[in-house]
KESE-483804 format. One record per residue (C-alpha): x, y, z; residue in three letters; residue number from 0. Coordinates in steps of 0.001 Angstrom, whole numbers, m for minus. Layout:
+---------+---------+---------+-----+-----+
!    east !   north !      up !   r !   k !
+---------+---------+---------+-----+-----+
!       X !       Y !       Z ! ala ! NUM !
...
+---------+---------+---------+-----+-----+
END
This chain:
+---------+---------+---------+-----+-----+
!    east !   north !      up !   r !   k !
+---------+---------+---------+-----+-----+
!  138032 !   53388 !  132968 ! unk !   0 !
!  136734 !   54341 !  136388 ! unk !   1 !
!  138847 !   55362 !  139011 ! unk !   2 !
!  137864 !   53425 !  142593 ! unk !   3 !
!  136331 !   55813 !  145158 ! unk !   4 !
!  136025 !   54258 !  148301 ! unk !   5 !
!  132864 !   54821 !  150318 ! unk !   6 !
!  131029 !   56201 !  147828 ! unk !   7 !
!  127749 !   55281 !  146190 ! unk !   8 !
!  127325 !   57873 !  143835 ! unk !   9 !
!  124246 !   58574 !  144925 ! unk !  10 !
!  125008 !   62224 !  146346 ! unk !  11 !
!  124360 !   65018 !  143500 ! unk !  12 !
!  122948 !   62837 !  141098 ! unk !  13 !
!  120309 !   61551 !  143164 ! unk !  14 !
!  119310 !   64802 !  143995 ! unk !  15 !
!  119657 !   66379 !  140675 ! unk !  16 !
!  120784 !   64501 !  137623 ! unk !  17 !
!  119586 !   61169 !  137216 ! unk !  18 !
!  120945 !   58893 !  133959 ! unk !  19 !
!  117564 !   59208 !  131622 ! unk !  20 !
!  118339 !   63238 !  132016 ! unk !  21 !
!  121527 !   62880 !  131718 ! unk !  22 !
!  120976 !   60472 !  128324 ! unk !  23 !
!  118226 !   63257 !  127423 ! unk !  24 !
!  121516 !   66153 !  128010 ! unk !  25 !
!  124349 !   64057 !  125945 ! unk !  26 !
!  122862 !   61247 !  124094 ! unk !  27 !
!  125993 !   60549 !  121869 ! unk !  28 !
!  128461 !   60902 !  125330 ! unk !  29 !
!  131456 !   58060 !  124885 ! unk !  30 !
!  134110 !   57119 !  127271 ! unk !  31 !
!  135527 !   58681 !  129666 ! unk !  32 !
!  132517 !   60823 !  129755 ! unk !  33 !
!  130135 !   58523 !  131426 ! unk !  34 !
!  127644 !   58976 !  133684 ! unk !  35 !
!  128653 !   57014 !  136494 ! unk !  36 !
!  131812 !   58779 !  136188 ! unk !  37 !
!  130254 !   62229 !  136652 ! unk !  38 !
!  128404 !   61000 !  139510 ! unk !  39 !
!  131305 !   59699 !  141513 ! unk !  40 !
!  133872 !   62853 !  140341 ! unk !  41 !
!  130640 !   65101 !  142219 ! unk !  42 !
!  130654 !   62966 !  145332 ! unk !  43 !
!  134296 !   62328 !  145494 ! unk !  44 !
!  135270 !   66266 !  145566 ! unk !  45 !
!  132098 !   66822 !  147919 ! unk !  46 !
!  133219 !   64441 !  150141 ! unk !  47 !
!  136860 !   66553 !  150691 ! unk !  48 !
!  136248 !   70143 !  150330 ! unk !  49 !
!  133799 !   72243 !  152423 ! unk !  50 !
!  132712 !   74498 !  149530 ! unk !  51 !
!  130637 !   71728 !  147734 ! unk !  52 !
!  129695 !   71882 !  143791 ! unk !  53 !
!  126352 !   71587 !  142755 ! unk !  54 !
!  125662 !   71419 !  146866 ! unk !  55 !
!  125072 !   74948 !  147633 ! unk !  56 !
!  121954 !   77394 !  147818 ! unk !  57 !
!  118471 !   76694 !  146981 ! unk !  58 !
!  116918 !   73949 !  144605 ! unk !  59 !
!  117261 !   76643 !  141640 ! unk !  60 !
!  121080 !   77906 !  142484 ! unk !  61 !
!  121797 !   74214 !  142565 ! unk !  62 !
!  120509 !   73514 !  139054 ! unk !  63 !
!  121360 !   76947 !  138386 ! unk !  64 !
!  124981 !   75842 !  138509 ! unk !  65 !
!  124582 !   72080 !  137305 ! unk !  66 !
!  123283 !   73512 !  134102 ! unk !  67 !
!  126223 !   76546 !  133628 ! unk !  68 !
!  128699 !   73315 !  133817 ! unk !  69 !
!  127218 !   71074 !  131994 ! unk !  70 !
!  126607 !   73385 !  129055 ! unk !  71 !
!  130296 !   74992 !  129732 ! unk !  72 !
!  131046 !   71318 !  129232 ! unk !  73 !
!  129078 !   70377 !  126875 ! unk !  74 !
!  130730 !   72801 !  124196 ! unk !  75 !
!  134109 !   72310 !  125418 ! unk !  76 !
!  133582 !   68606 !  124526 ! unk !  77 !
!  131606 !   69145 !  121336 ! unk !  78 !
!  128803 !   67093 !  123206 ! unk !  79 !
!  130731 !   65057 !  125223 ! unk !  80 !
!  132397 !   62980 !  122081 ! unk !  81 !
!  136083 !   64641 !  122405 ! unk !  82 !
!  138090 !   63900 !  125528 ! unk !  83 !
!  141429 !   65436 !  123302 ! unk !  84 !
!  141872 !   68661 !  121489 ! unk !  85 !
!  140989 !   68223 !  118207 ! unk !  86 !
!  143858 !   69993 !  116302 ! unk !  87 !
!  146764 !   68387 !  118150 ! unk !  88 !
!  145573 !   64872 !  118658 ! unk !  89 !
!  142202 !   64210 !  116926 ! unk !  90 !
!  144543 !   62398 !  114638 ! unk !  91 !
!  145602 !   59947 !  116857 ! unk !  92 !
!  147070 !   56128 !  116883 ! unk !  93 !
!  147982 !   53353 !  119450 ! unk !  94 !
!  151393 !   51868 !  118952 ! unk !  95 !
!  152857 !   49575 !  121497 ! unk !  96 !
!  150463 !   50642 !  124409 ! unk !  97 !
!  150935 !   54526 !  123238 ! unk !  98 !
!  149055 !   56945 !  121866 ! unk !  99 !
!  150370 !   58990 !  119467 ! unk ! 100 !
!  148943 !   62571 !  118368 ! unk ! 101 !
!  149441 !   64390 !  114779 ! unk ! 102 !
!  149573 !   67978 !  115760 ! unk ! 103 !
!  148225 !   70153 !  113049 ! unk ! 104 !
!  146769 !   73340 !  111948 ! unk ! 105 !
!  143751 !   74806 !  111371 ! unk ! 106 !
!  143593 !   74728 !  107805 ! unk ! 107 !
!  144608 !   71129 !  107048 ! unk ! 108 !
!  143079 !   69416 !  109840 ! unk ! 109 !
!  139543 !   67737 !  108252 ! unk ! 110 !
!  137006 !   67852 !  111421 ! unk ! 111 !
!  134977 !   65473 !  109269 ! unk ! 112 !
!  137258 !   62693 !  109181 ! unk ! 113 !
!  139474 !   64221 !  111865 ! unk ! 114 !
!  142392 !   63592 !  109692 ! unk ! 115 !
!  145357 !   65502 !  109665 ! unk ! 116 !
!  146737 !   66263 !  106146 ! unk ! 117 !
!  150275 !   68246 !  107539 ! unk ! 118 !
!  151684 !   67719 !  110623 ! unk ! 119 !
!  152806 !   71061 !  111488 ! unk ! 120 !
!  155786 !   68799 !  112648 ! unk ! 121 !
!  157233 !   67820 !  109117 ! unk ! 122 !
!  160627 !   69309 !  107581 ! unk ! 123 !
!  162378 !   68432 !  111383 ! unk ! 124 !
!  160041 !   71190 !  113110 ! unk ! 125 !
!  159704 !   71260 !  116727 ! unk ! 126 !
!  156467 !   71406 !  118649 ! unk ! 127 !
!  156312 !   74258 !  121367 ! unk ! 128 !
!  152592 !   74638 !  122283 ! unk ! 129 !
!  151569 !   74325 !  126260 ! unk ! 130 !
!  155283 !   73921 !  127227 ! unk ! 131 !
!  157159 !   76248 !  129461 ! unk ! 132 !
!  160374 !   74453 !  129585 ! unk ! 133 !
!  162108 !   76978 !  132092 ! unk ! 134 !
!  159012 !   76081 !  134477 ! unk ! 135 !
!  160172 !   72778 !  136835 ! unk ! 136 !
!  158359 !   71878 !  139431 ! unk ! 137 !
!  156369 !   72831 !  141533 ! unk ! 138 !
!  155222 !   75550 !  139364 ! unk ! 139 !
!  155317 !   73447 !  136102 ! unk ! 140 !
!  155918 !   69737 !  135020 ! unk ! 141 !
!  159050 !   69312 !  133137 ! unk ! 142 !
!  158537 !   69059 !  129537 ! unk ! 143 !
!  160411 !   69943 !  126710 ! unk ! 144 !
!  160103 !   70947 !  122574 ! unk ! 145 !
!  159507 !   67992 !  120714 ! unk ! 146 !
!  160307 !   66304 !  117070 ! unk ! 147 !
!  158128 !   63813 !  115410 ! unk ! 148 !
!  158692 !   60267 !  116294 ! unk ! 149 !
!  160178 !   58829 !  113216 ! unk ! 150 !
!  160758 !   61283 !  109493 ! unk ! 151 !
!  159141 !   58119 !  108122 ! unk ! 152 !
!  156938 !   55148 !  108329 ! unk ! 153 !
!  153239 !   54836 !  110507 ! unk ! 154 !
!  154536 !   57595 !  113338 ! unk ! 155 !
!  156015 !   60390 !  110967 ! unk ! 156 !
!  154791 !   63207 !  112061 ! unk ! 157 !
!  153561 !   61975 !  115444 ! unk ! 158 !
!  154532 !   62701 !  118644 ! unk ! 159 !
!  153519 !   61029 !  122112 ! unk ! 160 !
!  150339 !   62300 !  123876 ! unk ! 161 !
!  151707 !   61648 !  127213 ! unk ! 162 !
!  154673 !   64290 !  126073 ! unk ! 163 !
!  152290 !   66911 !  125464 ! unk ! 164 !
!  149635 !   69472 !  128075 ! unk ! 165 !
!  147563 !   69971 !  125822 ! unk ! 166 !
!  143318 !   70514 !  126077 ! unk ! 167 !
!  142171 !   67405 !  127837 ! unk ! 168 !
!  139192 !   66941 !  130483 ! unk ! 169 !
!  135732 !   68189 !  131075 ! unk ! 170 !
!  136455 !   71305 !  130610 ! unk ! 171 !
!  139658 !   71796 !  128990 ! unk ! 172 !
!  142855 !   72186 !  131365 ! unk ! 173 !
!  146278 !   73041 !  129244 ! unk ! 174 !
!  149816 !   73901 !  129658 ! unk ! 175 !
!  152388 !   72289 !  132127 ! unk ! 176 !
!  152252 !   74765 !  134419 ! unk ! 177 !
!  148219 !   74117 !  135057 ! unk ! 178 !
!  148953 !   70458 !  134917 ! unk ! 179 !
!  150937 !   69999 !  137653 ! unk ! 180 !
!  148354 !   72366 !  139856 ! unk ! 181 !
!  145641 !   69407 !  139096 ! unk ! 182 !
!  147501 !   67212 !  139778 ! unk ! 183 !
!  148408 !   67816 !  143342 ! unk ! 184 !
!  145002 !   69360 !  143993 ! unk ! 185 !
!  143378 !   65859 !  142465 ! unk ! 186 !
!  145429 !   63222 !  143512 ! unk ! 187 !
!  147864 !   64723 !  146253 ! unk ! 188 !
!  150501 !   64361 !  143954 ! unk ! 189 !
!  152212 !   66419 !  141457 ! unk ! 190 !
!  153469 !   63699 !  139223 ! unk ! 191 !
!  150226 !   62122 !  138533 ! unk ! 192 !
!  149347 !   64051 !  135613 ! unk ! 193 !
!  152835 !   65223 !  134405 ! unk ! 194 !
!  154084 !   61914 !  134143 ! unk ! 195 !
!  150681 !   60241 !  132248 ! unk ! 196 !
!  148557 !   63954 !  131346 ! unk ! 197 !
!  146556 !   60820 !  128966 ! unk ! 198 !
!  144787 !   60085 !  132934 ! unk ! 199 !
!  142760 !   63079 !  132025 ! unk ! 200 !
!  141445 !   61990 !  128126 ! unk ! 201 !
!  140881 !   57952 !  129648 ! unk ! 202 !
!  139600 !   57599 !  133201 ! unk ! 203 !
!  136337 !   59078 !  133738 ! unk ! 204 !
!  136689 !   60001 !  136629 ! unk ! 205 !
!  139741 !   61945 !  136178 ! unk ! 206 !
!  138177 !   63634 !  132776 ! unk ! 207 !
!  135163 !   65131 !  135170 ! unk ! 208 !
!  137460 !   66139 !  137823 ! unk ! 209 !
!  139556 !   68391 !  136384 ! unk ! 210 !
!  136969 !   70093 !  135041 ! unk ! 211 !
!  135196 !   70166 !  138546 ! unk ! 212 !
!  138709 !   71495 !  139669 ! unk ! 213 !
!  138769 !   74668 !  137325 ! unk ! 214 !
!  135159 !   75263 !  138299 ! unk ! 215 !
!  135914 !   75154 !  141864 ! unk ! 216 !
!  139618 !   76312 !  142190 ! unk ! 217 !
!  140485 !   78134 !  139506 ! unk ! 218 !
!  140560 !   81849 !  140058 ! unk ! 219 !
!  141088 !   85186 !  137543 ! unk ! 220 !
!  139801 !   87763 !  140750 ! unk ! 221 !
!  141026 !   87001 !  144374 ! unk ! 222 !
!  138415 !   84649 !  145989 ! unk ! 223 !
!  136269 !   84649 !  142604 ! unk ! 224 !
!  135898 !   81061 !  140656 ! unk ! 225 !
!  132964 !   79849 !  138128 ! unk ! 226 !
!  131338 !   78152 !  141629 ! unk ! 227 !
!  131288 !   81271 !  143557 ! unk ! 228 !
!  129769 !   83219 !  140222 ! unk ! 229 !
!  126993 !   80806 !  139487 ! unk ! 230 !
!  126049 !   80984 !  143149 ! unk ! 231 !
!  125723 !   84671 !  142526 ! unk ! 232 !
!  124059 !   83726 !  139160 ! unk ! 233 !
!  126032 !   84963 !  136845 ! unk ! 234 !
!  127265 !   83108 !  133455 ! unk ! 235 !
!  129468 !   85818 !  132054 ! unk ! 236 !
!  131673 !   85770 !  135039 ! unk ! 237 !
!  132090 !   82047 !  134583 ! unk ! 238 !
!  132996 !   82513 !  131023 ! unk ! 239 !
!  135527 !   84879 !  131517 ! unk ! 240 !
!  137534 !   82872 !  133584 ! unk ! 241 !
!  137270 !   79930 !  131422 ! unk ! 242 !
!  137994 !   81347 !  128056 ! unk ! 243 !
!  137818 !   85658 !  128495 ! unk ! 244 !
!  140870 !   86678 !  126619 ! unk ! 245 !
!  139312 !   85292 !  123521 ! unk ! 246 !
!  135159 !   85812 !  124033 ! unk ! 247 !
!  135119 !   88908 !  126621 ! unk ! 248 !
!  134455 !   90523 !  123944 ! unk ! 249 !
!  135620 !   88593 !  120787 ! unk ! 250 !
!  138164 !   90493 !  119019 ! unk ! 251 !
!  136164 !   90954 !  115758 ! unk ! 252 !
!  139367 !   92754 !  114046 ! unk ! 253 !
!  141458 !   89201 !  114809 ! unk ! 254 !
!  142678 !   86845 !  112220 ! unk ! 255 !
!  140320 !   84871 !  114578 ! unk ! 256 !
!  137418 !   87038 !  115535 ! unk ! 257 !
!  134843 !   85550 !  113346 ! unk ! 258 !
!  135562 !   81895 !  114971 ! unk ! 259 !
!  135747 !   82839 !  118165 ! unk ! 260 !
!  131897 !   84456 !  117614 ! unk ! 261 !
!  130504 !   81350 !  116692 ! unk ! 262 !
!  132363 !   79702 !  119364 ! unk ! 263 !
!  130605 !   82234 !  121916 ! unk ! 264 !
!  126844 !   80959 !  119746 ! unk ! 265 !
!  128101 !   77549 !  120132 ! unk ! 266 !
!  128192 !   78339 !  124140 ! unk ! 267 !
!  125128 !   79759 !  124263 ! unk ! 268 !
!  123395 !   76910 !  122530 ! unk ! 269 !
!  124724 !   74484 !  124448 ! unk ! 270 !
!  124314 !   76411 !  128056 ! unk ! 271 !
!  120601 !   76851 !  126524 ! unk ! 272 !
!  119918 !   73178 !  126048 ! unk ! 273 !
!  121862 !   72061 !  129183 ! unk ! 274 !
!  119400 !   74765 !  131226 ! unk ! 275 !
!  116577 !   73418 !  129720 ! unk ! 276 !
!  116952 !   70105 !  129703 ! unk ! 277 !
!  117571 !   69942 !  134012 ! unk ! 278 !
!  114989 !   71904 !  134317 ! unk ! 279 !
!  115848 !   75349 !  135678 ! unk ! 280 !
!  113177 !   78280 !  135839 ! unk ! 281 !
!  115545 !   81256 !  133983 ! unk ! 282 !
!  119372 !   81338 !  132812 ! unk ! 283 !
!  122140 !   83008 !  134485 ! unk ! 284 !
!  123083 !   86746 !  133864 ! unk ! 285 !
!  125680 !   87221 !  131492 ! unk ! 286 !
!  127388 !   89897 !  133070 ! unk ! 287 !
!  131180 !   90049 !  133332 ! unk ! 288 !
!  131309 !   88770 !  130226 ! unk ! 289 !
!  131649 !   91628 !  127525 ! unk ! 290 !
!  129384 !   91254 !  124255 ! unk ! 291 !
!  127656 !   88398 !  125839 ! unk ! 292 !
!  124517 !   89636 !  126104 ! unk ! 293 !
!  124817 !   91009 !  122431 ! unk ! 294 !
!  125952 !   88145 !  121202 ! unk ! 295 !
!  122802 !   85882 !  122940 ! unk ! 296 !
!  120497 !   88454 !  121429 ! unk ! 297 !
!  121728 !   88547 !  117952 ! unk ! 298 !
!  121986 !   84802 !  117578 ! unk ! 299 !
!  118240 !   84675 !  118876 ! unk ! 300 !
!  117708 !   86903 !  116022 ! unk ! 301 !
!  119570 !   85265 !  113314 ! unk ! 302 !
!  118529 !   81787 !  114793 ! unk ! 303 !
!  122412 !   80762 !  115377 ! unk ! 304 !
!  122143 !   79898 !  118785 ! unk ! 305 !
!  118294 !   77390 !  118253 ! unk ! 306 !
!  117835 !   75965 !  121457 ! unk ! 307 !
!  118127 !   79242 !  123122 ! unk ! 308 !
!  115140 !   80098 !  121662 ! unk ! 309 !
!  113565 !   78270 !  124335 ! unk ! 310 !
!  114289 !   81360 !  126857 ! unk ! 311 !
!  113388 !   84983 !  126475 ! unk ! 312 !
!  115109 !   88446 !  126236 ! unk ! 313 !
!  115007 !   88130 !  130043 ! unk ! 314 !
!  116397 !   84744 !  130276 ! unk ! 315 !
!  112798 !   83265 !  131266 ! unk ! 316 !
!  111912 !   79688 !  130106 ! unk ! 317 !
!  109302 !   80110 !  127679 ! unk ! 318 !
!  108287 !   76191 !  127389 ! unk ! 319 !
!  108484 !   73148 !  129512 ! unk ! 320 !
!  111788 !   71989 !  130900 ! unk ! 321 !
!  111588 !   68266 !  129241 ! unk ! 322 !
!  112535 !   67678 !  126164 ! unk ! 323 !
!  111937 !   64329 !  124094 ! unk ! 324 !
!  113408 !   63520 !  120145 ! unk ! 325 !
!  116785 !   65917 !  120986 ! unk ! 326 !
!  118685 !   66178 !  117932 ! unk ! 327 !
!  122319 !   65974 !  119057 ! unk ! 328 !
!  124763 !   69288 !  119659 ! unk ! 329 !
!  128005 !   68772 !  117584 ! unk ! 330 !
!  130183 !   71090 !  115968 ! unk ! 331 !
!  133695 !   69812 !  115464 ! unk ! 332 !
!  135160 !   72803 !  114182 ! unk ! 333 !
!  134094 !   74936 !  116830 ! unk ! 334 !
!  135691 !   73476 !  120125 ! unk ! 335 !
!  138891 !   73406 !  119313 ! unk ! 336 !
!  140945 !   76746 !  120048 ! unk ! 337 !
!  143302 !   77971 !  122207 ! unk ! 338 !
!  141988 !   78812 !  125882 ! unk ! 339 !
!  142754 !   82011 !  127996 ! unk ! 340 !
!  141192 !   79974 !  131154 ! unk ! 341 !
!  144345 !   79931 !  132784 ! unk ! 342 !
!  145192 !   82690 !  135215 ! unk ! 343 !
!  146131 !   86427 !  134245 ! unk ! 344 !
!  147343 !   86940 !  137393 ! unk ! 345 !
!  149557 !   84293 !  138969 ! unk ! 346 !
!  147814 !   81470 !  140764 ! unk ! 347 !
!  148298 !   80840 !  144774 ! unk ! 348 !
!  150809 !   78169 !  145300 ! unk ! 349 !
!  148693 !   76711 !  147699 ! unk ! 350 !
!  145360 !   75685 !  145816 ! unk ! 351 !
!  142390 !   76866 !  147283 ! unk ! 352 !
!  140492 !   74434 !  148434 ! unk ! 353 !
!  143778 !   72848 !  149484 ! unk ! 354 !
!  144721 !   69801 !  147900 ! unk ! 355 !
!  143138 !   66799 !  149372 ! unk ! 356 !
!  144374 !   64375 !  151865 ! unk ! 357 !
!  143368 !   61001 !  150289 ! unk ! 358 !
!  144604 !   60510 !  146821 ! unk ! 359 !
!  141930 !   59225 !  144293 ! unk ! 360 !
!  142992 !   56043 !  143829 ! unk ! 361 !
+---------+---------+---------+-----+-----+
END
């Protein structure tokens, strides 16, 4: 589904930079909502409102520069643009009645193969917690609440509603209630849009690019400092540390988790490497402001874990031509799929900046 934008022809940024056989070349296994067309018109539309313009800004290179850091920021976040939802709560998911309903589920019985869910983490009358402050009402949070499964029995045990739950939907991933309703108003003009249906973001295409075109551009961990800002100053670590640097700025290598979250921060690089290479820009970003990142991109070079950077150099220099023909697709179920620190350390401004737009998308 395609949200209408008046006026435009989606011919803006893509013309310029990204046309659909690239874009095929980048994600050839991309499904719904993560069209083309979609991207295209999510670009133009937020151009069209906001003075600070994405993918709009600085030379040819800076431009691509920053297409390719989102794209490949993307690109992992979606496990190559095939998973709109968050894997371990509703990668086991079914339609009842015009619902959807998700089988949350933990990491050890979830099967990323079949993406089945073999215990809900639900069952024996648990309650589900995650990405809900229910103290926070709005403004500062959508209402939500703790939730039981559907029914103890029968085709929705252990199910609960994906419109009841914030959890990782989008581009790049947005989560929790209280970064919900901040879309929301910033997107549409309104803060119920998302709380009341957060499924907008996993369905309409234009709506699953946007929000991750609204983290790039309005989310902030350093006063005045978002991924746009950083990639216009090329550098990639920054970027990353806003999106996800309480878990891979450095990765905690004595956590329960350490040794996923390293092949997570691989599974970045390799898709930031293909993304770079495949719209053609002369040399990657730095990756400072992102601790261990530049260890991390030279030991999987070494150990051939991260094989499409080994298009680029110790200095981040394309070593081969930009095109690439035959790609073999980027997927890795397992590995997009954990919890995110994008959200602010530091409380947000009430006031999004850019401020929220005028004209609803609509």
């Amino acid at each position: 589904t395609t949200a209408s934008f008046q006026g435009l022809a989606g011919e803006g940024v893509c013309a310029d930079l990204l046309d659909k056989s690239t874009f095929q070349l980048l994600a050839p296994n991309s499904v719904s909502p993560f069209t083309y067309h979609g991207f295209c018109h999510a670009v133009d539309h937020y151009n069209s409102r906001h003075a600070e313009k994405v993918f709009r800004m600085g030379s040819r290179q800076q431009r691509l520069g920053e297409l390719a850091a989102f794209l490949g920021m993307a690109s992992h976040e979606t496990n190559g643009f095939v998973a709109p939802r968050e894997y371990l709560v509703c990668g086991d998911n079914v339609a009842a009645d015009g619902e959807l309903y998700c089988k949350p589920c933990g990491g050890d019985d979830y099967d990323y193969t079949t993406h089945t869910c073999g215990a809900s983490v639900l069952s024996n009358n648990r309650s589900y917690m995650n990405y809900c402050q229910p103290y926070t009402a709005p403004p500062n949070g959508c209402s939500c609440e703790y939730l039981k499964e559907v029914e103890p029995s029968g085709p929705l045990q252990g199910r609960v509603k994906a419109n009841e739950i914030f959890f990782g939907r989008g581009a790049v991933r947005i989560m929790h209630n209280f970064n919900y309703i901040r879309a929301s108003a910033s997107m549409t003009g309104s803060e119920d849009t998302f709380c009341e249906r957060p499924e907008l973001l996993a369905e309409v295409d234009s709506y699953a690019w946007g929000v991750g075109l609204y983290i790039w551009m309005e989310h902030v961990k350093e006063e005045g400092r978002t991924c746009h800002t950083h990639a216009l100053d090329g550098n990639f670590g920054a970027m990353l540390d806003i999106i996800n640097g309480g878990s891979e700025c450095p990765v905690d290598e004595q956590d329960d988790s350490g040794e996923w979250y390293a092949e997570a921060v691989n599974s970045r690089l390799n898709h930031y490497c293909h993304a770079a290479r495949v719209v053609g820009v002369m040399a990657l970003l730095s990756f400072d402001g992102c601790d261990g990142l530049q260890d991390a991109f030279s030991s999987c070079l070494d150990d051939g874990s991260c094989p499409r950077c080994e298009y680029w150099d110790l200095d981040f220099v394309r070593t081969v031509p930009p095109i690439m023909a035959n790609v073999v697709p980027l997927t890795n179920d397992s590995l997009t799929d954990r919890p995110r620190t994008y959200y602010p350390t530091t409380a947000m401004p009430t006031t999004p900046s850019p401020p929220p737009t005028e004209s609803p998308i609509v």
